[in-house]
FIMARVO-887201 format. One record per residue (C-alpha): residue in one letter; x, y, z. Coordinates in Angstrom, 2 decimals, padded with zeros to 5 digits. Layout:
<rs>
@resn=a	X=X	Y=Y	Z=Z
...
</rs>
This chain:
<rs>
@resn=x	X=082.86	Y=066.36	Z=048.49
@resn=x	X=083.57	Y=063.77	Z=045.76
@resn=x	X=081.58	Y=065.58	Z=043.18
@resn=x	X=083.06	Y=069.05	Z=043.93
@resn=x	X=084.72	Y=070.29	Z=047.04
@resn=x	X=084.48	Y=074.39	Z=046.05
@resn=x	X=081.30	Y=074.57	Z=047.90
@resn=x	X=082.43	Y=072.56	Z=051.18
@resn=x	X=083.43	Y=075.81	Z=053.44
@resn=x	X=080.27	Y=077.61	Z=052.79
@resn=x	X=078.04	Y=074.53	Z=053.43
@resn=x	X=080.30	Y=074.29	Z=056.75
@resn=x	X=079.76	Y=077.64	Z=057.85
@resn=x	X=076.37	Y=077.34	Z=057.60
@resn=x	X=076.01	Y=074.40	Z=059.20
@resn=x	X=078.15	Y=074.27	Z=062.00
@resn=x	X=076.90	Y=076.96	Z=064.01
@resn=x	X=074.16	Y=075.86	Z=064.23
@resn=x	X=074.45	Y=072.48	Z=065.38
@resn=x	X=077.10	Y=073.56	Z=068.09
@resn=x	X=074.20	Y=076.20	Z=069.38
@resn=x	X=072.12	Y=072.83	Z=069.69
@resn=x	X=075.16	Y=070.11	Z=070.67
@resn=x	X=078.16	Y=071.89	Z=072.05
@resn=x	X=080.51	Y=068.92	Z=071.53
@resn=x	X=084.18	Y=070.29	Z=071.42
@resn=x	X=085.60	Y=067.77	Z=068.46
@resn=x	X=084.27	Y=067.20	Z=065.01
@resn=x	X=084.94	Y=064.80	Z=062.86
@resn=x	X=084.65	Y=065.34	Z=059.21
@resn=x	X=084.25	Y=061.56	Z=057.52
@resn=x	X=086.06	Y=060.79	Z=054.62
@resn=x	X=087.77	Y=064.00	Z=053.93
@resn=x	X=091.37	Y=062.90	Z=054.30
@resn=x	X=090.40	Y=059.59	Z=052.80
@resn=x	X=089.78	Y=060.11	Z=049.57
@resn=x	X=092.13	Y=061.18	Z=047.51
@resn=x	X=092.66	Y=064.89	Z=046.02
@resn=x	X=090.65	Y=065.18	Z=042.79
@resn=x	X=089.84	Y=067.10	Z=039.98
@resn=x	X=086.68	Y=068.52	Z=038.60
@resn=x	X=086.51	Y=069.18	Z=035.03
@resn=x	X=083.27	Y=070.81	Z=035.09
@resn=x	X=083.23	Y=074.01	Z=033.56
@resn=x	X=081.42	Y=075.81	Z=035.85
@resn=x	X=083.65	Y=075.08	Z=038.85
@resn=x	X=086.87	Y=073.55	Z=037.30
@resn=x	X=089.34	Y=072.45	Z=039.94
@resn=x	X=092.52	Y=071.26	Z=040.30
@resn=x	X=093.99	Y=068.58	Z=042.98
@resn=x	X=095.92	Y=071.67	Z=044.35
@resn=x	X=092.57	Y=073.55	Z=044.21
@resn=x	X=090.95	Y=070.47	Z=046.24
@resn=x	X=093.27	Y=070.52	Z=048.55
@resn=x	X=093.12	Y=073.91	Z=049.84
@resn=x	X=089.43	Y=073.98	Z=049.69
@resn=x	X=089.45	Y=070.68	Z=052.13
@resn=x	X=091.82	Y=072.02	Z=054.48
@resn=x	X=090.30	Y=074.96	Z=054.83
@resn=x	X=087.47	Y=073.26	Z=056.59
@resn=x	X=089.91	Y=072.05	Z=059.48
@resn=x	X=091.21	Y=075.75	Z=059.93
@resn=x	X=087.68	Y=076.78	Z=059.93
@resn=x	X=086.86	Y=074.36	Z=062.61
@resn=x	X=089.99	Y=075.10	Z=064.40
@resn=x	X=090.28	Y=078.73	Z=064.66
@resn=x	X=086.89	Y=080.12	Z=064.44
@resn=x	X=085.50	Y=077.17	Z=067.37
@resn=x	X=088.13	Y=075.93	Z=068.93
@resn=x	X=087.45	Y=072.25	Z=068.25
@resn=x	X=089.43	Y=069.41	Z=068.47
@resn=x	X=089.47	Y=068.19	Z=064.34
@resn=x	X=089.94	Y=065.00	Z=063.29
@resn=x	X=089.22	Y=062.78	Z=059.87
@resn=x	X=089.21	Y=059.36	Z=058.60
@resn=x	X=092.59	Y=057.46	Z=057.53
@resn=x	X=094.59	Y=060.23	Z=056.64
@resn=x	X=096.85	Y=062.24	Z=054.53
@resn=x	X=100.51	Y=064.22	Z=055.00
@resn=x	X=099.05	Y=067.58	Z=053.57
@resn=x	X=096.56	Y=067.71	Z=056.71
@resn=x	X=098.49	Y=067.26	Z=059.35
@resn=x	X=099.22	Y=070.77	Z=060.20
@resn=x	X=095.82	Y=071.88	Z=059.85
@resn=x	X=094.22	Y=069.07	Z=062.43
@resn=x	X=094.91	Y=066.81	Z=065.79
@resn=x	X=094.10	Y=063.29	Z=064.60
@resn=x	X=093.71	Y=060.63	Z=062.03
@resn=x	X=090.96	Y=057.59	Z=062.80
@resn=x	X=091.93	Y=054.75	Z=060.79
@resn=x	X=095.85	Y=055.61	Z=060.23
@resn=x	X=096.74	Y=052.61	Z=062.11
@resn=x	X=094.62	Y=050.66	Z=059.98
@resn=x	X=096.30	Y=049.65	Z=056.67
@resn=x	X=093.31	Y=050.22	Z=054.37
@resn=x	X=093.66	Y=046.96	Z=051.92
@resn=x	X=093.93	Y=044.51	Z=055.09
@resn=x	X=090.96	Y=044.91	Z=057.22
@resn=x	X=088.22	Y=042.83	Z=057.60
@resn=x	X=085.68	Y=043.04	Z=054.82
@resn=x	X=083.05	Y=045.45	Z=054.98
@resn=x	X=084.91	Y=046.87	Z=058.49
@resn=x	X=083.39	Y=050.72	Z=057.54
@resn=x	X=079.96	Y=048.83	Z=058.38
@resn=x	X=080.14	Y=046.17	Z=060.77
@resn=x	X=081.89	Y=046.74	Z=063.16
@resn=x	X=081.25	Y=043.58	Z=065.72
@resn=x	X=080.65	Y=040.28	Z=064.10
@resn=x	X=082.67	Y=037.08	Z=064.13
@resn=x	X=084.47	Y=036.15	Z=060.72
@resn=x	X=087.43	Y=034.28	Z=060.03
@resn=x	X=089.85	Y=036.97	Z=058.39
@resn=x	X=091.80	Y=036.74	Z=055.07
@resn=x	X=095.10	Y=035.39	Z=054.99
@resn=x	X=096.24	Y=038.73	Z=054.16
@resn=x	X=094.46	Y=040.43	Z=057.53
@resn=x	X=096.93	Y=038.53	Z=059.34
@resn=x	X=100.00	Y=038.64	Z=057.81
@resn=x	X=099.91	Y=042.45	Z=056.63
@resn=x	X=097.70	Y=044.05	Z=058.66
@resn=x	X=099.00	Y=042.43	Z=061.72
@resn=x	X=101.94	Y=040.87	Z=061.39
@resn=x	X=105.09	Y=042.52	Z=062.63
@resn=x	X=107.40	Y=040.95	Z=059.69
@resn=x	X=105.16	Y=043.21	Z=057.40
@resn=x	X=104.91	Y=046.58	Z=059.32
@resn=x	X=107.17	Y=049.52	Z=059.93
@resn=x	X=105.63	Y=052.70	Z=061.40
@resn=x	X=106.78	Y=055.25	Z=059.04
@resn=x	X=104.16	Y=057.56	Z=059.19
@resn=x	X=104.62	Y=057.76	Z=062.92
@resn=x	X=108.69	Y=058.18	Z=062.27
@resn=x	X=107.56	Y=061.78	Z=060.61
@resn=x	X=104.18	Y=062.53	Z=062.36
@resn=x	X=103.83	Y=061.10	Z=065.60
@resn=x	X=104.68	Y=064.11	Z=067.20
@resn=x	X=102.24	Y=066.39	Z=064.69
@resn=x	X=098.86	Y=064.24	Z=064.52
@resn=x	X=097.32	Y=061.22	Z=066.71
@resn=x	X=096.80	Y=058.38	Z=065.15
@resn=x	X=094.51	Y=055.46	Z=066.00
@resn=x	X=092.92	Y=052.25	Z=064.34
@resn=x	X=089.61	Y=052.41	Z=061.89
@resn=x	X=086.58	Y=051.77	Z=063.77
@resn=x	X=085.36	Y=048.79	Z=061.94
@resn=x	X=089.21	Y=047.51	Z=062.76
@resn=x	X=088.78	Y=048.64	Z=066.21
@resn=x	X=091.66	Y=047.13	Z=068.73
@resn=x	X=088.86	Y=044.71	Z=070.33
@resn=x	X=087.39	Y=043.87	Z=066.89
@resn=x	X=088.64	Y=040.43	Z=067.47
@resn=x	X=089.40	Y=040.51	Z=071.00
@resn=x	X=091.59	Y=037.36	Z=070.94
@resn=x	X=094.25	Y=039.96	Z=069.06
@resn=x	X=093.62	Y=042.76	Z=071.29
@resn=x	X=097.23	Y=042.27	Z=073.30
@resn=x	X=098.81	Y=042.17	Z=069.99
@resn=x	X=097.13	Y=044.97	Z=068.54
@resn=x	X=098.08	Y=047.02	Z=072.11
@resn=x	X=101.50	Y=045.92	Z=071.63
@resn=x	X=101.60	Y=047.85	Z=068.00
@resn=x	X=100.13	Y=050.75	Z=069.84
@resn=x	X=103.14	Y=051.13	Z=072.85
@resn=x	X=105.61	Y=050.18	Z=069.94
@resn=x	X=104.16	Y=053.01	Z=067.31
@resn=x	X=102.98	Y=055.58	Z=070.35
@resn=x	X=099.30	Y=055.35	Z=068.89
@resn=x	X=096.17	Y=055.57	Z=070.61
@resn=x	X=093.67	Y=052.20	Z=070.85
@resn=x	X=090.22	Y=052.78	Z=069.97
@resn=x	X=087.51	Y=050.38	Z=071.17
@resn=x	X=084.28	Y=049.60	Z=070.13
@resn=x	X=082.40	Y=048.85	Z=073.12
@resn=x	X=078.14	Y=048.04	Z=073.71
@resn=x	X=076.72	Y=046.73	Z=076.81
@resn=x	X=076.80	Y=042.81	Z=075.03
@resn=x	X=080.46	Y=043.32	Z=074.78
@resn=x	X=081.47	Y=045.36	Z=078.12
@resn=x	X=079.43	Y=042.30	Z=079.60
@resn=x	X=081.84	Y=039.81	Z=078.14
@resn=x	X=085.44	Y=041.87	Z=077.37
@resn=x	X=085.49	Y=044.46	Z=080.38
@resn=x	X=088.40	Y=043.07	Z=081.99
@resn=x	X=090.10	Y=042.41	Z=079.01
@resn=x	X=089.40	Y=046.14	Z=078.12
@resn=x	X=090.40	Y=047.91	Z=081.58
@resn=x	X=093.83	Y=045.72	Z=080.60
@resn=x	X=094.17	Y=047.45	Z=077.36
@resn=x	X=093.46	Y=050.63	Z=078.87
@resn=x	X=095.45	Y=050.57	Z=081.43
@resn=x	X=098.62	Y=049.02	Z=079.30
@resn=x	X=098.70	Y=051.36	Z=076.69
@resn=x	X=097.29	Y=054.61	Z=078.08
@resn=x	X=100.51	Y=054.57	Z=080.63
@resn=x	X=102.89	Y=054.80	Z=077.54
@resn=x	X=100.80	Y=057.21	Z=075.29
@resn=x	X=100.65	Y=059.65	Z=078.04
@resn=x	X=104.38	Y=059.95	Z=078.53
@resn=x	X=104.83	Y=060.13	Z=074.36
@resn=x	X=101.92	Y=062.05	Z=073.71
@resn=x	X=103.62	Y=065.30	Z=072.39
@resn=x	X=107.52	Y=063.39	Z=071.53
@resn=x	X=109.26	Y=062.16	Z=068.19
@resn=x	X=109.32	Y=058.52	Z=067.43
@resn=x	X=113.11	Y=058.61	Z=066.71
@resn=x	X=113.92	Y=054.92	Z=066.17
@resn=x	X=112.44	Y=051.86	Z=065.79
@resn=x	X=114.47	Y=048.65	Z=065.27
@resn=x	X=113.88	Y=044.94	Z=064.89
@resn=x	X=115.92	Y=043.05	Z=067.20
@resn=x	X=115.99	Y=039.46	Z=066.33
@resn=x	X=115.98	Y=037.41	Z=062.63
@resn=x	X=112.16	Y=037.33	Z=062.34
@resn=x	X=111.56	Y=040.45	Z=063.31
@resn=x	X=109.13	Y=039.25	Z=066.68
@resn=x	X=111.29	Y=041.05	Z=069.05
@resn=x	X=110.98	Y=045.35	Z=068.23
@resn=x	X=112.02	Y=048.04	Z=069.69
@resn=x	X=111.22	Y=051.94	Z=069.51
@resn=x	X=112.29	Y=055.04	Z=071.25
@resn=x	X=110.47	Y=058.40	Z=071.69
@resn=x	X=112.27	Y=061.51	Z=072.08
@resn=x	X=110.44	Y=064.50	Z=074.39
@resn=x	X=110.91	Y=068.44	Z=073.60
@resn=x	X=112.22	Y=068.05	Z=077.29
@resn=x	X=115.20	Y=066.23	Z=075.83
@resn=x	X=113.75	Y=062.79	Z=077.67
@resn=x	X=113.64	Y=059.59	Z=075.86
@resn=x	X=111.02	Y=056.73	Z=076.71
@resn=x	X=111.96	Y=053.37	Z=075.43
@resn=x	X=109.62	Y=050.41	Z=074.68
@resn=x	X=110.46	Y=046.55	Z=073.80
@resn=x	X=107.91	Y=044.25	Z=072.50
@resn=x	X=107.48	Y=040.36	Z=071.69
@resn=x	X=105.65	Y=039.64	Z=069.13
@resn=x	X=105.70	Y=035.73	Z=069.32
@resn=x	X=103.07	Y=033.98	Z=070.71
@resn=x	X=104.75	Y=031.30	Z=071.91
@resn=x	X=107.51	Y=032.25	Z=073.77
@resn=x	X=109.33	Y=034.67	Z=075.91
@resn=x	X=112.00	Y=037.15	Z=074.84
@resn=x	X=115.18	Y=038.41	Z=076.69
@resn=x	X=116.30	Y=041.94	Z=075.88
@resn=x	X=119.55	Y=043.54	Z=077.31
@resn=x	X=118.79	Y=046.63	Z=078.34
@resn=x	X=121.99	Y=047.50	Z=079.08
@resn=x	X=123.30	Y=046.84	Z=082.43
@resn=x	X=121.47	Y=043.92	Z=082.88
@resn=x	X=118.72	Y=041.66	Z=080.97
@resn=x	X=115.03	Y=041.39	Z=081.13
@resn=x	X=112.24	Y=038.65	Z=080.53
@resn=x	X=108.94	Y=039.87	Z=078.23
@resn=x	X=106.18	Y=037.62	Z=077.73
@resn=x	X=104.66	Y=036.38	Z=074.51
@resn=x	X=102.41	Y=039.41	Z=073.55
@resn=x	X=104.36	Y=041.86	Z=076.08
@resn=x	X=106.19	Y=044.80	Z=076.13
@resn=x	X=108.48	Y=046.29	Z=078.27
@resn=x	X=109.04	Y=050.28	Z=078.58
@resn=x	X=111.58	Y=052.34	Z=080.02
@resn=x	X=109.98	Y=055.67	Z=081.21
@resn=x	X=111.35	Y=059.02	Z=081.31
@resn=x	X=112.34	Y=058.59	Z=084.36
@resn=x	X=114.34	Y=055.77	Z=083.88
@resn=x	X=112.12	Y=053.27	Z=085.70
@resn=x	X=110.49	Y=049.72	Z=084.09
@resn=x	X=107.34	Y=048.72	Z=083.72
@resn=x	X=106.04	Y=045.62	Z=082.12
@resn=x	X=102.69	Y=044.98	Z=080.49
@resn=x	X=099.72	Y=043.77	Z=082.65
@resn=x	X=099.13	Y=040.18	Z=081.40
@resn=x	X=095.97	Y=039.82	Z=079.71
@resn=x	X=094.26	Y=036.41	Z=081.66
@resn=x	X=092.70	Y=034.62	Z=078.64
@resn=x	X=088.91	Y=033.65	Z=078.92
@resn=x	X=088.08	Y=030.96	Z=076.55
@resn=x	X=084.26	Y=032.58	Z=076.29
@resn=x	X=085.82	Y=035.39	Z=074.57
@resn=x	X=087.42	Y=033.64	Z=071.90
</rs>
């Protein structure tokens, strides 16, 4: 696909069939296609322009789509695709700030880069603006090798980026690490699967920052329905926030978020119970 992408939807058609006669999964993901970038190939036997590329890569995701019926995604992600497939691994993920080598391992300890923490993140950095435009188009969810239990000491702050941007966690999970982060995990599941199935299919319409260094956040979600759900978050680790929420005030933890649902009910965060093994 780097070399020349004019040859991609035959090789597919090929292909495919026959691996869904032998392994009738219903996604596929096609690796790398909406992370590179659009390119040109000045060979004279199949000369292409970016345009040209393009239409010849997202032709594979209609292919997919409307002659199997298969849930399509890709890696990272580009505007162009997102009518043509249902989600983006690695959009969450700012590409220049994860950990080194994170497309290959995906479970050892390392001390990050300054950078990991302060961009990729760090809320004073961040602002969802992909998910302003998309969310309601395209799922999003972290890269795999910058999976939300990657460092599992971050994992409630990495959830909290989740309810706040309406994106979906992705875990990387063997039986060494179920062993030693299930509870942590069921936690994570449990916070942030209760707000991305209320915002699944609804328009991030505002997000705000709420205090001077930009710890305390807030976003709201608007549904086809014409509800709204509503989600603060603290971002400091050190101490508690207090958010009006307009007829009266409410207490969030370091690392915790509070939501308003479409029915107008609250619910907090579970707190995560921190094991010293795990860290």
């Amino acid at each position: 696909g780097v070399i020349s992408s004019a040859a991609s939807l035959r090789l597919i058609k090929e292909r495919v069939p026959k691996d869904l006669a032998k392994h009738p999964y219903g996604a596929r993901f096609l690796d790398t296609t909406t992370a590179n970038p659009l390119r040109e190939d000045w060979n004279p036997l199949h000369p292409l322009s970016r345009s040209d590329d393009g239409r010849n890569k997202m032709a594979l995701f209609d292919y997919l789509v409307d002659e199997h019926g298969l849930v399509v995604g890709s890696e990272t992600g580009m505007d162009i695709a997102v009518p043509h497939l249902h989600y983006f691994e690695g959009m969450t993920s700012l590409g220049p700030y994860r950990l080194k080598d994170a497309g290959y391992d995906l479970g050892s300890r390392r001390t990050p880069q300054e950078d990991f923490y302060r961009f990729q993140l760090g809320p004073e950095y961040r602002i969802p603006l992909f998910q302003l435009v998309y969310h309601d188009c395209v799922f999003s969810s972290w890269y795999w090798g910058d999976s939300s239990n990657r460092l599992i000491e971050y994992l409630p702050k990495r959830d909290l980026i989740n309810a706040l941007y309406g994106t979906l966690p992705l875990w990387i999970v063997d039986r060494d690490r179920w062993a030693h982060e299930k509870d942590w995990l069921l936690v994570s599941y449990r916070n942030v699967s209760a707000i991305t199935r209320q915002v699944a299919w609804s328009e991030l319409v505002d997000h705000r920052y709420l205090s001077a260094d930009k710890s305390l956040q807030y976003s709201r979600f608007a549904a086809p329905d014409g509800s709204s759900v509503e989600v603060w978050g603290n971002f400091a680790q050190d101490k508690s926030a207090i958010v009006d929420i307009g007829g009266g005030t409410e207490r969030i933890p370091p690392w915790g978020f509070l939501v308003r649902n479409a029915d107008g009910s609250l619910t907090h965060s579970m707190p995560f119970t921190v094991n010293r093994t795990l860290l």
